[in-house]
Backbone as JSON, one array per atom type, in Angstrom:
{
  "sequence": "XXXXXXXXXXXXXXXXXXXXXXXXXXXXXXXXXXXXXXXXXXXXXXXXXXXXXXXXXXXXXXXXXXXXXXXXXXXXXXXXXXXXXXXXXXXXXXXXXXXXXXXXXXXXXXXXXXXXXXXXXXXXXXXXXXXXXXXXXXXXXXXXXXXXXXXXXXXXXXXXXXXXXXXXXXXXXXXXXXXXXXXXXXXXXXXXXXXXXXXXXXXX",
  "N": [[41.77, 100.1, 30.69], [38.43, 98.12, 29.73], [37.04, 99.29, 27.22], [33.6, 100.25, 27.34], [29.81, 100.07, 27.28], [28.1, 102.1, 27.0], [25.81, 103.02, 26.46], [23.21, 100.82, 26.58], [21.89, 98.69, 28.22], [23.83, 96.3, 30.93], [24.96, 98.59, 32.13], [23.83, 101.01, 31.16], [21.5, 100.81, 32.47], [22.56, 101.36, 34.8], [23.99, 103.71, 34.76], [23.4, 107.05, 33.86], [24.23, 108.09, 30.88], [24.57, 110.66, 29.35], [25.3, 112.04, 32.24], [27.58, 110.82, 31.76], [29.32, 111.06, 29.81], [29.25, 114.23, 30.27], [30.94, 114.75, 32.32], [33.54, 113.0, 31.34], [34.11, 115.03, 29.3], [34.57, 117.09, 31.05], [37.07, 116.0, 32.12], [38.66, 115.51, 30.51], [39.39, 118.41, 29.14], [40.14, 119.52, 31.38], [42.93, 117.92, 31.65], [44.03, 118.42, 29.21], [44.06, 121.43, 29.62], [46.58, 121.44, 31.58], [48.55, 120.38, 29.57], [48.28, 122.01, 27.14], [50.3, 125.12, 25.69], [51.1, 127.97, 26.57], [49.11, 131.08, 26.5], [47.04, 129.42, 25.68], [43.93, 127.64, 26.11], [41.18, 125.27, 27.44], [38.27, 124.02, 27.06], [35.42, 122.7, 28.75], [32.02, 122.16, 26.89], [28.87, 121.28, 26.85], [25.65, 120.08, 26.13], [22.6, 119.18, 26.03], [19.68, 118.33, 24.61], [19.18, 120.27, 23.27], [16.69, 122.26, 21.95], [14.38, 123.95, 19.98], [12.21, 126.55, 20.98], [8.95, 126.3, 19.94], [6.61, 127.18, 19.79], [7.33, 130.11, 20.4], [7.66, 130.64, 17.29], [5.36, 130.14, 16.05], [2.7, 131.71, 13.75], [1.33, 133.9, 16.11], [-1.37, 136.18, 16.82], [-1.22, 139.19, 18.14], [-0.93, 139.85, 21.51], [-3.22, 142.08, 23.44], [-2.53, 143.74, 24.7], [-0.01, 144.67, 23.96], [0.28, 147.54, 22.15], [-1.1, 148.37, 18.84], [0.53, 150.08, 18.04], [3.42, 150.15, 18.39], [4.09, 147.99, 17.26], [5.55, 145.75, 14.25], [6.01, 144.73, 11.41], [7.45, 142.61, 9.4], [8.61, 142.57, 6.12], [8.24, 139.55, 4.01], [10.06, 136.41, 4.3], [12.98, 135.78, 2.83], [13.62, 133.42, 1.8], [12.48, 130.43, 2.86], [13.67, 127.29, 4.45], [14.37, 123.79, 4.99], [14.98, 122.78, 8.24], [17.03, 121.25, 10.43], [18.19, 120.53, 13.73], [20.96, 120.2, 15.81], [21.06, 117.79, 18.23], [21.91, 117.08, 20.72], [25.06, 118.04, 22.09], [28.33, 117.31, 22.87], [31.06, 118.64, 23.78], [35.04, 119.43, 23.89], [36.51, 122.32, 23.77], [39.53, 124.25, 22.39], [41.32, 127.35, 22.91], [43.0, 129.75, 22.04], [44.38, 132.73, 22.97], [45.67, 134.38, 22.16], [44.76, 136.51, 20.19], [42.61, 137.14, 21.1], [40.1, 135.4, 22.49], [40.09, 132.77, 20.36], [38.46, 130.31, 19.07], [40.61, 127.3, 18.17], [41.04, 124.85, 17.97], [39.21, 121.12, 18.44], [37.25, 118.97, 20.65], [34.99, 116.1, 19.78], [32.26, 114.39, 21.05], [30.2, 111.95, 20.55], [26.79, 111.29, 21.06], [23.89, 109.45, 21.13], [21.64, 110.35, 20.59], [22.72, 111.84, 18.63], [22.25, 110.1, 16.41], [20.49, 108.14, 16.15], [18.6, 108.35, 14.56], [17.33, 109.41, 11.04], [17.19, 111.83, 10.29], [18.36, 113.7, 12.6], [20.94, 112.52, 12.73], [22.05, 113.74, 9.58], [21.35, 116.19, 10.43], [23.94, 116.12, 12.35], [26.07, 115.76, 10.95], [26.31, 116.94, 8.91], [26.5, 119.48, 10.74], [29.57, 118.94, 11.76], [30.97, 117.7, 8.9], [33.26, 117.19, 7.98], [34.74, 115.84, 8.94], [33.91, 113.51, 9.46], [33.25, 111.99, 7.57], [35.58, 110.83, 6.46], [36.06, 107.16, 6.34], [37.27, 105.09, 6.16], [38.45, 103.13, 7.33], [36.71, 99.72, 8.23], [34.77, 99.8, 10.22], [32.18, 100.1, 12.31], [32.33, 101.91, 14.59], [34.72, 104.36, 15.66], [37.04, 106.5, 16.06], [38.1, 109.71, 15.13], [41.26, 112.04, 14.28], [41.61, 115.06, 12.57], [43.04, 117.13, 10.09], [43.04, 120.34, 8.0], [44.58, 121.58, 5.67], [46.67, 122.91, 2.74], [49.03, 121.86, -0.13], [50.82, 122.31, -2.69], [49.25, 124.07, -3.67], [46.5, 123.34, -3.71], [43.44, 122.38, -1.71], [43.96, 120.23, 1.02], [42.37, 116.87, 3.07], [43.78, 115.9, 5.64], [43.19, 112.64, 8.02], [43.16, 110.83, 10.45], [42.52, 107.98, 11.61], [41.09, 105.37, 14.26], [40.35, 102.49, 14.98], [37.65, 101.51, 17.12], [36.85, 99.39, 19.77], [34.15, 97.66, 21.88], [35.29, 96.46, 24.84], [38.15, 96.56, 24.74], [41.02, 98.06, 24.67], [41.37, 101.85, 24.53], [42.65, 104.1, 22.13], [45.39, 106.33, 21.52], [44.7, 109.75, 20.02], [45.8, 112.11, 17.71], [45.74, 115.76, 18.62], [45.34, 118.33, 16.18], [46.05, 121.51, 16.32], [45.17, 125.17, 14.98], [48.46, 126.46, 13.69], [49.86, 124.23, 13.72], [50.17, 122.93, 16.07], [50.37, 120.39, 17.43], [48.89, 117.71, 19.82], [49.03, 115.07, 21.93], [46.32, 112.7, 22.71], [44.93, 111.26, 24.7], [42.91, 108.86, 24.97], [42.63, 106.51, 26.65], [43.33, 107.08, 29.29], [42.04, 109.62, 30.01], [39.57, 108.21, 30.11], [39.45, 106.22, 31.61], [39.77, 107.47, 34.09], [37.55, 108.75, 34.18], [35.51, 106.4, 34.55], [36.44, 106.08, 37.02], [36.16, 107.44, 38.86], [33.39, 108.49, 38.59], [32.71, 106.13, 39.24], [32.55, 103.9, 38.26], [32.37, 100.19, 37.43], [35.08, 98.09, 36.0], [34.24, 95.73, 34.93], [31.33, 93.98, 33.78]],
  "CA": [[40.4, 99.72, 31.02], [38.0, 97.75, 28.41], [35.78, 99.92, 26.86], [31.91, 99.66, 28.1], [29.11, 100.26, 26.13], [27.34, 103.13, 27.92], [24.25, 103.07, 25.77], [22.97, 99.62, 27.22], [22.21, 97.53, 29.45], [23.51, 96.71, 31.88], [25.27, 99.8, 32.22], [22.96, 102.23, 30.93], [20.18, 101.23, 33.7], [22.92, 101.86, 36.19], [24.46, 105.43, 34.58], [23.28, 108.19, 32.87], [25.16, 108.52, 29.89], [24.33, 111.97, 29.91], [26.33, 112.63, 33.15], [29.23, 110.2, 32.0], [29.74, 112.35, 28.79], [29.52, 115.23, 30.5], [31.98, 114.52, 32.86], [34.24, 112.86, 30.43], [34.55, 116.29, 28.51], [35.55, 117.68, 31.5], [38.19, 115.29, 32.63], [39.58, 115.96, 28.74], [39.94, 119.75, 29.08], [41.35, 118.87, 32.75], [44.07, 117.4, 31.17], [44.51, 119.32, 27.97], [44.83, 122.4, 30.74], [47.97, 121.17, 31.9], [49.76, 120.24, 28.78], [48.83, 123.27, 26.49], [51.44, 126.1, 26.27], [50.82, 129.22, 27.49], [48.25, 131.3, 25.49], [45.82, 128.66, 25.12], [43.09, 127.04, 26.94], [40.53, 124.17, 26.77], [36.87, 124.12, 28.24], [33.62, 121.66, 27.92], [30.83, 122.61, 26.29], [28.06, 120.15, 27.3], [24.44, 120.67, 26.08], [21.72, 118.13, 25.53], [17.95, 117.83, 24.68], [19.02, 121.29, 22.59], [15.53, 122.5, 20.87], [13.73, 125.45, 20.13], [10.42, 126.61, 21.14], [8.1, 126.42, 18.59], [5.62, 128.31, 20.16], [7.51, 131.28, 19.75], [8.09, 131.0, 16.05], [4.24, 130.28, 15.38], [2.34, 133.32, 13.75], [0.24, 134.31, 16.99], [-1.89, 137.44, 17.31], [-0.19, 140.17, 19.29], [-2.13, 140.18, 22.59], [-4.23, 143.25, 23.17], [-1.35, 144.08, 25.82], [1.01, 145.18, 23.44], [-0.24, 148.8, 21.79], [-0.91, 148.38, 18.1], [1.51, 151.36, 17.05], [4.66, 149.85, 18.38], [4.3, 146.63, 16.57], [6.47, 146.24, 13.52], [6.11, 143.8, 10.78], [8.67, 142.46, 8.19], [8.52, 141.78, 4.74], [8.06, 138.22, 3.71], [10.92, 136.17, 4.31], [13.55, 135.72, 1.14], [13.43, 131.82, 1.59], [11.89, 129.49, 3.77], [14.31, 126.31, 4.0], [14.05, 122.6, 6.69], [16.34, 123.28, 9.13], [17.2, 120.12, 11.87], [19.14, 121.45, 14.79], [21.5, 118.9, 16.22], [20.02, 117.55, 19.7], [22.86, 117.21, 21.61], [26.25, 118.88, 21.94], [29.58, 117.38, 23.71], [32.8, 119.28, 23.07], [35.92, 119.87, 24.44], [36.84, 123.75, 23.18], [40.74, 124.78, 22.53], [41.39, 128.5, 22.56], [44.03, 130.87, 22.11], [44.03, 133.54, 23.66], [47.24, 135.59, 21.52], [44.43, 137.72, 19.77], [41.21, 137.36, 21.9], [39.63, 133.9, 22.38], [39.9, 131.92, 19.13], [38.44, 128.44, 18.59], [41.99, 126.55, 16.94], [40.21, 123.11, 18.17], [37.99, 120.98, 19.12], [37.28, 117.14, 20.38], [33.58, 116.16, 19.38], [31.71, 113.29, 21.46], [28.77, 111.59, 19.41], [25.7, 110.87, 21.21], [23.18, 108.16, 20.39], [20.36, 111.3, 20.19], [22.78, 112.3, 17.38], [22.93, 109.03, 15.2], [19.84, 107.62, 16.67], [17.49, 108.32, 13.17], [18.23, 109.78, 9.73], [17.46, 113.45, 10.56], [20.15, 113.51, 13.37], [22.56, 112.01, 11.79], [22.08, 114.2, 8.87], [21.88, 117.34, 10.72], [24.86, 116.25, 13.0], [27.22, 115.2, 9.65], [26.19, 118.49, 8.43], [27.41, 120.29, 11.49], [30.98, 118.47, 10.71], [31.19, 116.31, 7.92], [34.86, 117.61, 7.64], [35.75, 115.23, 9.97], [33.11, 112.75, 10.01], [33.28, 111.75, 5.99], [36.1, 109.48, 5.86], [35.78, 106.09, 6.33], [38.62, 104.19, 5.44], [38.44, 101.77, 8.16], [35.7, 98.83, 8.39], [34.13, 99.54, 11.64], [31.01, 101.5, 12.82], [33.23, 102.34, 15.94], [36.14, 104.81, 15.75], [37.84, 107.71, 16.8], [39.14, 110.03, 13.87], [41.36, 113.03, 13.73], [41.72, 115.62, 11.66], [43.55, 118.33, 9.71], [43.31, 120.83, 6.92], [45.79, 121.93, 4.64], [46.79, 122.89, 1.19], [49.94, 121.31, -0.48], [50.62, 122.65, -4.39], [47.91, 125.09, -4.46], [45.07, 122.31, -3.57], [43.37, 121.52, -0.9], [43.67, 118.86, 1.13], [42.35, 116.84, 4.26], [44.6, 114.64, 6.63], [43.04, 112.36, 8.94], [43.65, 109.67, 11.8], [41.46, 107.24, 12.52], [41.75, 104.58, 15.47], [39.32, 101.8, 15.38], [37.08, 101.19, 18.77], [36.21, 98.24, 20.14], [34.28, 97.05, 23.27], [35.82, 95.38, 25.62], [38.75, 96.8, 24.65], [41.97, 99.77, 25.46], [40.89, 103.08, 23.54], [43.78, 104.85, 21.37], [46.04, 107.78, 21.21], [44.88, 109.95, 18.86], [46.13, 113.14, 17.67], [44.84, 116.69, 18.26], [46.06, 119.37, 15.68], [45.46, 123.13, 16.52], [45.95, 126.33, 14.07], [49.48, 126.72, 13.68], [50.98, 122.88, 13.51], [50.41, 122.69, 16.95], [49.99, 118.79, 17.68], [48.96, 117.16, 20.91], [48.48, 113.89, 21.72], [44.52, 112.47, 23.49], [45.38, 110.07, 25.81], [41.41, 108.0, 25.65], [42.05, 105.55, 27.3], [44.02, 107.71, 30.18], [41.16, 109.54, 30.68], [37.87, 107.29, 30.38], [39.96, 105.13, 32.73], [39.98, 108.28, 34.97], [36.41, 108.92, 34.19], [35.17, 105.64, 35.19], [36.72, 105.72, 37.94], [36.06, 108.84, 39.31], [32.2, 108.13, 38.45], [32.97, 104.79, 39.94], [32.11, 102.54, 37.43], [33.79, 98.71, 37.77], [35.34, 98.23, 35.03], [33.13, 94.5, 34.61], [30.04, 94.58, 34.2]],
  "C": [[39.64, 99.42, 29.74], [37.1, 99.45, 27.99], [34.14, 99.72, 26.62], [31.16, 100.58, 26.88], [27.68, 101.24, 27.01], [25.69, 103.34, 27.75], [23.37, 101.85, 26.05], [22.93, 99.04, 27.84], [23.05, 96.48, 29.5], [23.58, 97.93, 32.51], [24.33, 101.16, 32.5], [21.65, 102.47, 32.16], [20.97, 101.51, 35.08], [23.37, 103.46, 36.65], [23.39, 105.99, 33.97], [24.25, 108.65, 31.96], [25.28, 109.7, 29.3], [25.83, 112.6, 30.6], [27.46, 111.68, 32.56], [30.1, 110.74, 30.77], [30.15, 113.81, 29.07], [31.13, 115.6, 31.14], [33.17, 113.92, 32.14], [35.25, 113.99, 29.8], [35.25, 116.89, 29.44], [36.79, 117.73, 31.82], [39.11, 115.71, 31.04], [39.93, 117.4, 28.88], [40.57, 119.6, 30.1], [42.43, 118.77, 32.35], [44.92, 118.27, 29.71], [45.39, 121.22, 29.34], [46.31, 122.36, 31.04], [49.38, 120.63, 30.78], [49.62, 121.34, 27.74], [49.57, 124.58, 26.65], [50.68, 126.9, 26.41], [50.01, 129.93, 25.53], [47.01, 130.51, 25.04], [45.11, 127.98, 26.1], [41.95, 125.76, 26.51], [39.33, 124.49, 28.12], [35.79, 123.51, 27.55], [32.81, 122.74, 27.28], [29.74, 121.56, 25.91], [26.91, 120.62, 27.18], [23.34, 119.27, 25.15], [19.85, 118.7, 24.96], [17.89, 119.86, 23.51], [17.89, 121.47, 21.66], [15.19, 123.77, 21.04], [12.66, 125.56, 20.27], [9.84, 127.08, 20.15], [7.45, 127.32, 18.63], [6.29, 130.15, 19.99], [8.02, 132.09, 18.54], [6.28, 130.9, 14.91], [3.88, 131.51, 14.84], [0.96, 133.15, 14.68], [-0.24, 135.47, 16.83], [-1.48, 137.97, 18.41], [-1.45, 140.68, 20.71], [-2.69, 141.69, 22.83], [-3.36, 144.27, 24.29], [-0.43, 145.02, 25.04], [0.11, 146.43, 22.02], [0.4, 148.44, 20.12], [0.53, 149.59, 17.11], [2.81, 150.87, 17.46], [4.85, 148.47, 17.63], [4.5, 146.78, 15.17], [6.28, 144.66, 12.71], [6.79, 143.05, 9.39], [8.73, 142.12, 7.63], [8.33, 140.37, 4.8], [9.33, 137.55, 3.58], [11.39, 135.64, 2.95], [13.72, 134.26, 0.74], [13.48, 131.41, 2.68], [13.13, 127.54, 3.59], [14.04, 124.88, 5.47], [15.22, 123.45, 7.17], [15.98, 121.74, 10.65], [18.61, 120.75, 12.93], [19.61, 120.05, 15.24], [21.05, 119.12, 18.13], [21.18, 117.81, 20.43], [24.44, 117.83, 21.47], [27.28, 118.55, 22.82], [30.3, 117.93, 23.12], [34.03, 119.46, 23.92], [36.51, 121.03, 23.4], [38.24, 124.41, 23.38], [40.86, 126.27, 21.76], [42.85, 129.04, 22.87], [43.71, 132.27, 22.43], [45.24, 135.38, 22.89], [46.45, 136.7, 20.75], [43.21, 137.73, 20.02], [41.0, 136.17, 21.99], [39.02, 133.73, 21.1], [40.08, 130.74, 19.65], [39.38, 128.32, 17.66], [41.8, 124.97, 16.95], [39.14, 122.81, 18.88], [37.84, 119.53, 19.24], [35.72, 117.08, 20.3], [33.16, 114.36, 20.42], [30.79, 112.76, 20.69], [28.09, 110.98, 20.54], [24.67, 110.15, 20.73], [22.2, 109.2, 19.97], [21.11, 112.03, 18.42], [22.81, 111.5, 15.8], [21.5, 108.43, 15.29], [18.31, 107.53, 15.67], [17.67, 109.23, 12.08], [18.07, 111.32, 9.53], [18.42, 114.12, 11.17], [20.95, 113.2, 13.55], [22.59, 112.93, 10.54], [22.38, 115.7, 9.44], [23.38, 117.39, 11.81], [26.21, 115.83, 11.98], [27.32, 116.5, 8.95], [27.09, 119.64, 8.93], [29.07, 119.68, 11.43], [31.43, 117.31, 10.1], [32.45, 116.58, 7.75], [35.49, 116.12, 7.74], [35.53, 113.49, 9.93], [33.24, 112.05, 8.57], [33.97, 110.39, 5.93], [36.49, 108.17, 6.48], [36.66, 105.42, 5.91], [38.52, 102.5, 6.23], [37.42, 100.67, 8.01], [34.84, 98.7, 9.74], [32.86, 100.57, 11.57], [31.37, 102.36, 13.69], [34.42, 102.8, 15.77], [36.54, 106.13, 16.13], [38.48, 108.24, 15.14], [39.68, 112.01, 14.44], [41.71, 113.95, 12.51], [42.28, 116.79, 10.98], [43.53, 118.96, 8.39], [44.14, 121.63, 6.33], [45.4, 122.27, 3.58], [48.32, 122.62, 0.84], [49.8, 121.38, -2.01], [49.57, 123.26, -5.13], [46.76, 124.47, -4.38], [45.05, 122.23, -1.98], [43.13, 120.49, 0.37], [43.37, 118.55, 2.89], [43.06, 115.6, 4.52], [44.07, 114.12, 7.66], [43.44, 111.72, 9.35], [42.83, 109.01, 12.52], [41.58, 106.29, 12.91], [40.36, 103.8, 15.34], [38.7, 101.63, 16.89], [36.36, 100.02, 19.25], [36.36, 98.01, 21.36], [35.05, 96.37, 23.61], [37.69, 95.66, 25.68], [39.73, 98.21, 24.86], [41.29, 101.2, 24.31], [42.6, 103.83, 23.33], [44.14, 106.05, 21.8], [45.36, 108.44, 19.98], [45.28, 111.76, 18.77], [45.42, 114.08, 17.6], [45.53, 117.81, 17.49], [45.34, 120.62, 16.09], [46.11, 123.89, 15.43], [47.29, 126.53, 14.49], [50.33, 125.75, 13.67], [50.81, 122.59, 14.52], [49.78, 120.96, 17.12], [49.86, 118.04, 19.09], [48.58, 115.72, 21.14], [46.84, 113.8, 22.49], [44.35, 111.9, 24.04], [43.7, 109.43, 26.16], [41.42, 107.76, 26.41], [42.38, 105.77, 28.86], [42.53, 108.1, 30.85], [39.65, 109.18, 30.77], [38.52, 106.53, 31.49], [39.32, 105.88, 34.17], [38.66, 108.52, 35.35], [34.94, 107.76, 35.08], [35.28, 105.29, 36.46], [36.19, 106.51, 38.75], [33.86, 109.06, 39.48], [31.91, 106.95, 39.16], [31.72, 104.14, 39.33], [32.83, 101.24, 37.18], [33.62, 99.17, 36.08], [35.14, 96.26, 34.27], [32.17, 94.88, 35.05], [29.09, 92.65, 34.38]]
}
């Protein structure tokens, strides 16, 4: 199936790219489910419009409710620094389970709320520039994975990145987990599945 451009019309005034992300992630752990071995698991983790309330970081006066003698006030903080929280959050989450639930992976979606102006792109490159850094290819559009290592006492990162282009099939790309474990990512398997299943033609 080509690959559609979810963020745009026409599309976008017919979906919610929202729900077709969401769902996406799930259809990906879906599938991861059934081919990781035993001991391990995979589960979304879907969260948008993520912010914090301000209002309860202002300094307010303690309403007349709450009895001056239990109220408790704490030095001056040891540094004040920005802080940008990343807006949105797709994931697909691979755990092991051999010594409690450990994160050993993870597939990352990108959202337009996360690229969409130079704060959230900064705080979402932040949250993993590991991965997100190298650039080798010539596209704005790609798929990369990734692995870390050390080889001679250094070291080092290995990635895999798959160019993306509308209109076009979406790649294999590899998922590594702690321990060598290697799986493949079958895209275009399931956005096919996704689209469908959402029932989206696949012309637009």
């Amino acid at each position: 199936m080509p690959l559609l451009d979810h963020f745009r019309p026409p599309l976008s005034l017919r979906r919610h790219w929202h729900s077709f992300h969401n769902a996406w992630s799930t259809y990906l752990a879906e599938v991861l489910n059934q081919s990781l071995p035993d001991g391990y698991f995979a589960e979304p983790n879907a969260q948008f419009g993520i912010k914090i309330d301000v209002a309860t970081l202002s300094e307010t006066p303690l309403p007349d409710s709450v009895p001056r003698a239990t109220a408790w006030t704490p030095r001056s903080p040891t540094a004040t620094l920005p802080f940008q929280l990343t807006t949105d959050s797709v994931q697909v989450q691979i755990f092991s389970t051999q010594a409690g639930s450990i994160l050993v992976g993870a597939i990352e979606l990108v959202s337009p709320a996360n690229k969409d102006r130079p704060t959230h792109r900064n705080a979402f490159t932040s949250k993993c520039q590991t991965y997100l850094q190298p650039t080798s290819l010539e596209t704005e559009l790609y798929g990369v994975a990734y692995r870390v290592g050390a080889k001679d006492g250094a070291s080092r990162l290995d990635f895999w990145q798959e160019p993306l282009t509308l209109a076009e099939k979406l790649p294999t790309i590899p998922l590594c987990l702690k321990g060598g474990l290697f799986l493949p990512i079958d895209l275009e398997q399931t956005y096919h599945d996704t689209c469908k299943r959402q029932r989206i033609p696949d012309s637009l």
